[in-house]
Backbone as ProteinMPNN parsed JSONL, in Angstrom:
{"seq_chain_A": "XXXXXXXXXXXXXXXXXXXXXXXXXXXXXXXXXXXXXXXXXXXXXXXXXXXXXXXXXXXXXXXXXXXXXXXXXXXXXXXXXXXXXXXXXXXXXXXX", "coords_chain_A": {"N_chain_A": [[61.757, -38.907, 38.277], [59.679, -41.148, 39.759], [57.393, -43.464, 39.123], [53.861, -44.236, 39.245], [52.858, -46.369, 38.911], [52.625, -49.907, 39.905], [54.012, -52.629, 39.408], [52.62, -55.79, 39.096], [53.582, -58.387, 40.245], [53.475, -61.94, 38.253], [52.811, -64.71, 40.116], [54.11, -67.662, 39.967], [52.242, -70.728, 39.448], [51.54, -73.104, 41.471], [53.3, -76.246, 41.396], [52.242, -79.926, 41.511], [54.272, -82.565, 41.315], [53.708, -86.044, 40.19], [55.342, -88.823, 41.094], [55.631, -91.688, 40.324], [53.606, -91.772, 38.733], [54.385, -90.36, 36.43], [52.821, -87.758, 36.13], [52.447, -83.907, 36.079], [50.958, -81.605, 37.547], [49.087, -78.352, 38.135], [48.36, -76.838, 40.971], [45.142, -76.234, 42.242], [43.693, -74.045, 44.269], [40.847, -74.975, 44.736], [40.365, -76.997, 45.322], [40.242, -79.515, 48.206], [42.302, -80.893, 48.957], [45.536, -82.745, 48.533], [44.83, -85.564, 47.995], [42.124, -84.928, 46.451], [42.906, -83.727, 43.908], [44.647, -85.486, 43.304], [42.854, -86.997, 42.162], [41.255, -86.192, 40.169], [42.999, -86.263, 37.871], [43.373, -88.064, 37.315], [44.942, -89.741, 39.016], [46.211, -92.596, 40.428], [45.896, -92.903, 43.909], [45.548, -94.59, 46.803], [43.087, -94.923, 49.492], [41.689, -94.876, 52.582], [39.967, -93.712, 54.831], [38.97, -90.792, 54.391], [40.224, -88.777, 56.217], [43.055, -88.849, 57.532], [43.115, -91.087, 59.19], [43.984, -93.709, 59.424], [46.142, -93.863, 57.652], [46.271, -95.602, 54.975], [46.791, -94.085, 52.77], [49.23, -93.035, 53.076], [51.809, -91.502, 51.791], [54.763, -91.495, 50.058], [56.895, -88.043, 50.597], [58.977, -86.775, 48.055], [60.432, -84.268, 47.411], [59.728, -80.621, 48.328], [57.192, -79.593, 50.547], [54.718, -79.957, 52.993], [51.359, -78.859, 54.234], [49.023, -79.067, 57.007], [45.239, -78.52, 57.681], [44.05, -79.572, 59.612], [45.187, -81.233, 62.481], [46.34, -84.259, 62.125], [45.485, -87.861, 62.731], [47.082, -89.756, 62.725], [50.161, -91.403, 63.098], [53.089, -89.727, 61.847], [56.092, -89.135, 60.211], [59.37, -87.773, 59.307], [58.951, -86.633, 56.086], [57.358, -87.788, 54.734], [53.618, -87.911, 53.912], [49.702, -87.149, 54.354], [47.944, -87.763, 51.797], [44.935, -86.969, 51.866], [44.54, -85.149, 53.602], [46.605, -83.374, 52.904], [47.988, -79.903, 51.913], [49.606, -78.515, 49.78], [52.994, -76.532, 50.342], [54.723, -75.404, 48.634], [55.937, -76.082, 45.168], [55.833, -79.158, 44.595], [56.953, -82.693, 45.148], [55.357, -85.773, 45.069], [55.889, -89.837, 45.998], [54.216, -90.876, 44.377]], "CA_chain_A": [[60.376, -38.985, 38.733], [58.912, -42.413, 40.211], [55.718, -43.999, 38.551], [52.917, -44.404, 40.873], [52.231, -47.93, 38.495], [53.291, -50.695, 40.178], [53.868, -54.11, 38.658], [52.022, -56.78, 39.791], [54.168, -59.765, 39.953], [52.76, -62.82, 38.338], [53.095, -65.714, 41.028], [54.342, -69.242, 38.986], [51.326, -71.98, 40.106], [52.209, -74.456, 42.429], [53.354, -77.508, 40.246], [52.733, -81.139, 41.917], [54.628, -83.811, 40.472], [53.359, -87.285, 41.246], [56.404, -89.425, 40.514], [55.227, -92.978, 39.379], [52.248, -91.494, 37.721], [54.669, -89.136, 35.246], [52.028, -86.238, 35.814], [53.054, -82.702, 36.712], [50.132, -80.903, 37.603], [49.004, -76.837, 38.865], [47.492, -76.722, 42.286], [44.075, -75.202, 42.248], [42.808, -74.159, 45.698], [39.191, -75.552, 44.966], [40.984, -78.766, 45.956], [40.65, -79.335, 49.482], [43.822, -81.655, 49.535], [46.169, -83.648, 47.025], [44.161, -86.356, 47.222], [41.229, -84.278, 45.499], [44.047, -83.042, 42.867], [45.244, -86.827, 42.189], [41.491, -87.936, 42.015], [40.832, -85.452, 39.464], [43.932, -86.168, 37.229], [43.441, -89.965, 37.042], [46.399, -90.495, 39.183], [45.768, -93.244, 41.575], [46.558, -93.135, 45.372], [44.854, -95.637, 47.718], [43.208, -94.677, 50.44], [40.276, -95.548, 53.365], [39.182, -92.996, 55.614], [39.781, -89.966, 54.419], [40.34, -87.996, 57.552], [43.872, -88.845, 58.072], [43.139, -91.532, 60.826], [44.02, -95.236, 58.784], [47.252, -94.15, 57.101], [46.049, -95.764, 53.867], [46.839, -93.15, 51.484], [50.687, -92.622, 53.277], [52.646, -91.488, 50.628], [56.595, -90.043, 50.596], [57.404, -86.82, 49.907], [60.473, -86.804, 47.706], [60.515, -82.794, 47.968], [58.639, -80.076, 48.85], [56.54, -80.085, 51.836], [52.912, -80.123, 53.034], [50.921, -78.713, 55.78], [47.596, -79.541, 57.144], [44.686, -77.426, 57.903], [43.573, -80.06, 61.203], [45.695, -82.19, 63.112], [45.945, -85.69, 61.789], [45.162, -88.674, 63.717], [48.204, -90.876, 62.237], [51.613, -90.662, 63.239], [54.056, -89.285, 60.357], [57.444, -89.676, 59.607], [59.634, -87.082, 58.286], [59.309, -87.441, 54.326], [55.376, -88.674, 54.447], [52.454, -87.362, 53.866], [48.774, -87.868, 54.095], [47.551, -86.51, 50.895], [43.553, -87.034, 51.884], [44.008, -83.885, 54.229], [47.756, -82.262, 52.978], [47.984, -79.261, 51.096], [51.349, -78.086, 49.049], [53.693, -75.06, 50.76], [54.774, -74.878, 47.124], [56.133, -77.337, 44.739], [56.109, -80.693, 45.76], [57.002, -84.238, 43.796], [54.937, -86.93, 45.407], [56.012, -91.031, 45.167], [52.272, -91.51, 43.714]], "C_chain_A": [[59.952, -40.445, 38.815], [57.55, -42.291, 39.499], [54.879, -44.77, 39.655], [52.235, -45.778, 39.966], [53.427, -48.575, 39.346], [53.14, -52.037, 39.163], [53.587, -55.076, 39.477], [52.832, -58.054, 39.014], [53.437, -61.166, 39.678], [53.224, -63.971, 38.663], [52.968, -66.651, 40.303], [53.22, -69.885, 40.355], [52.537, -72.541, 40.595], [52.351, -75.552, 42.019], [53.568, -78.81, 41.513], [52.854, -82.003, 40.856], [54.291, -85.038, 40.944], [54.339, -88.318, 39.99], [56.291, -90.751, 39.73], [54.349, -92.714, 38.468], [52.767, -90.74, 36.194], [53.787, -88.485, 34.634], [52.777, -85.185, 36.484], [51.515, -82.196, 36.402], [49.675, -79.381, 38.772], [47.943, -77.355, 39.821], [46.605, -75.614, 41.866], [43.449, -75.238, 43.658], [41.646, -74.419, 45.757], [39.57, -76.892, 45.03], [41.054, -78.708, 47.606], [41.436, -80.291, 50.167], [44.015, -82.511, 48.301], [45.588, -84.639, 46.338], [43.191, -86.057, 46.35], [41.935, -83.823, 44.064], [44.665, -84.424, 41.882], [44.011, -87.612, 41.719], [40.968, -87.228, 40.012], [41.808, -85.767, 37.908], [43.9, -87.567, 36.838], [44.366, -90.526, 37.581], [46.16, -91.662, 40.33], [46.59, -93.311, 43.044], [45.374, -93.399, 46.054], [44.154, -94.991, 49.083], [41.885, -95.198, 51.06], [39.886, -94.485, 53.719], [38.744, -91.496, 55.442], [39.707, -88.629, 55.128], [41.415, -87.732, 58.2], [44.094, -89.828, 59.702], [43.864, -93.503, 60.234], [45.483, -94.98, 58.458], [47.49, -94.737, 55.614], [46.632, -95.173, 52.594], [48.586, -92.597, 51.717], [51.269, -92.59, 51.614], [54.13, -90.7, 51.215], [56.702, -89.273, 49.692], [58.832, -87.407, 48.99], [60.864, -85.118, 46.91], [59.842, -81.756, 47.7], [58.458, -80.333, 50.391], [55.282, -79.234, 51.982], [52.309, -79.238, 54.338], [49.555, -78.83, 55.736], [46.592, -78.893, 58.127], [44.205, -77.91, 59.463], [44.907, -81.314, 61.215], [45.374, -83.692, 62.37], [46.072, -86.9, 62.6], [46.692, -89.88, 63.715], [49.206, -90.148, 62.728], [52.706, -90.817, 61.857], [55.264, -89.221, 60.747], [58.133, -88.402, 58.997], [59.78, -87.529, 56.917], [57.788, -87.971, 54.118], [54.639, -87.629, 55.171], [50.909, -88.072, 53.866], [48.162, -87.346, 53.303], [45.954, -86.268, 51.059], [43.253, -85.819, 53.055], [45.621, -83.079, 53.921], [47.372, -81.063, 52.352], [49.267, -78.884, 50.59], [51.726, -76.676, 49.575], [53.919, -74.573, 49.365], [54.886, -76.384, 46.316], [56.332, -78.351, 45.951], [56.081, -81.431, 44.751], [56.355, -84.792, 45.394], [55.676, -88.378, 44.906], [54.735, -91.881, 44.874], [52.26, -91.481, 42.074]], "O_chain_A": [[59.882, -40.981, 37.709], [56.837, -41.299, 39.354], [55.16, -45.571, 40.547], [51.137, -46.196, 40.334], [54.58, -48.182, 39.516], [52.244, -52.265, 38.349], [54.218, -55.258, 40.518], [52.795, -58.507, 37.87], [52.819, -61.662, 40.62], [53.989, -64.527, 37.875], [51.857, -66.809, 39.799], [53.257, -69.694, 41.57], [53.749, -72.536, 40.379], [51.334, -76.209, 42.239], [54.543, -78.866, 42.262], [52.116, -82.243, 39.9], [54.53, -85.247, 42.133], [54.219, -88.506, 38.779], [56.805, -90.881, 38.619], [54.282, -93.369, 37.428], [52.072, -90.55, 35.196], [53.61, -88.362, 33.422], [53.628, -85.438, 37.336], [50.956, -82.328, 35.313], [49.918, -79.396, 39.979], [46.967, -78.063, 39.573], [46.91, -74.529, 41.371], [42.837, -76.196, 44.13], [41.11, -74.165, 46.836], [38.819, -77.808, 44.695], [41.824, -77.949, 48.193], [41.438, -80.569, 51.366], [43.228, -82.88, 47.43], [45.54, -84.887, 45.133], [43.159, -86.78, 45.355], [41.162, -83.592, 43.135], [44.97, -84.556, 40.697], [44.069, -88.64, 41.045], [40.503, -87.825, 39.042], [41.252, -85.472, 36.85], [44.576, -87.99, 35.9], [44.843, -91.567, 37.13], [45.806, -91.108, 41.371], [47.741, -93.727, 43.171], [44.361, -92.701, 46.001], [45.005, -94.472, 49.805], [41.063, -95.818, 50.384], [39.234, -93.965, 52.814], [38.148, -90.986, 56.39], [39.211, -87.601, 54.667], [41.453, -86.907, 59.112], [44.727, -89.6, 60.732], [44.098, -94.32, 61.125], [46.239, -95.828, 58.933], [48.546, -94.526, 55.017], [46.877, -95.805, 51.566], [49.174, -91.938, 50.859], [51.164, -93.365, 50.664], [54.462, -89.915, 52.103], [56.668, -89.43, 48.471], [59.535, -88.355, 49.341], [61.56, -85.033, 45.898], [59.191, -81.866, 46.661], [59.159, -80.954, 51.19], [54.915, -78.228, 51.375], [52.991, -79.069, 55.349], [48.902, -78.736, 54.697], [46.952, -78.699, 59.288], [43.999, -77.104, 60.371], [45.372, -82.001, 60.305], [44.235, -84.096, 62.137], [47.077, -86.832, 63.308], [47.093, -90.595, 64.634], [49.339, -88.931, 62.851], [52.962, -91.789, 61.147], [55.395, -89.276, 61.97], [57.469, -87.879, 58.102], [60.469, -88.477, 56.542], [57.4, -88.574, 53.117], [54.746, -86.929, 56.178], [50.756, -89.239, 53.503], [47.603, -86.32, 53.691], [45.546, -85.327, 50.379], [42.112, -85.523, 53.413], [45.88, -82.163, 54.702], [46.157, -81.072, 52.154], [50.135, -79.103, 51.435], [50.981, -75.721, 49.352], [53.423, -73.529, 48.941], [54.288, -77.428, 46.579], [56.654, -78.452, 47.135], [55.497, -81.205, 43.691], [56.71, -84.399, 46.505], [56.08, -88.423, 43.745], [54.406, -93.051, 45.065], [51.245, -91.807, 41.458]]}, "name": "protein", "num_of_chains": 1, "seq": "XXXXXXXXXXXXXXXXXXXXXXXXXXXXXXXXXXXXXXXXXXXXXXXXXXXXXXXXXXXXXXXXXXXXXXXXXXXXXXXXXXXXXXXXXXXXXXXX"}
């Protein structure tokens, strides 16, 4: 006889690592991008505009990967990110 409970799988957070900073920290979606996530954490990453149009805040992935909810004005690189509009697919290490 089958049980009509199912188990609700509990999904591991999304861990960013920001590599010079030696933080590891859980993605919370009331972040509306990394940079809000490294602002919050004390981690510092540089930036000007933040719209994704200066490049300022370029950072390299070193793995993972990102995607972004609007088009960004900068041209990217495989391996770089703009964390002032990315968001995390899953894990991700940053070199921030």
């Amino acid at each position: 006889m089958e049980s009509n409970n199912t188990e609700k799988k509990s999904q591991s957070p999304i861990e960013i690592t920001f590599q010079k900073s030696g933080k590891t920290v859980a993605w919370d979606s009331k972040y509306g991008c990394l940079l809000e996530l490294a602002e919050d954490n004390d981690i510092e990453i540089c930036y000007g505009c933040r719209v994704g149009a200066d490049g300022v805040c370029l950072t390299p992935i070193l793995s993972g990967e990102v995607y972004y909810l609007e088009e960004t004005c900068y041209f990217l690189e495989e391996g770089e990110c703009l964390p002032c509009m990315a968001l995390p697919k899953g894990n991700l290490v940053l070199d921030a």
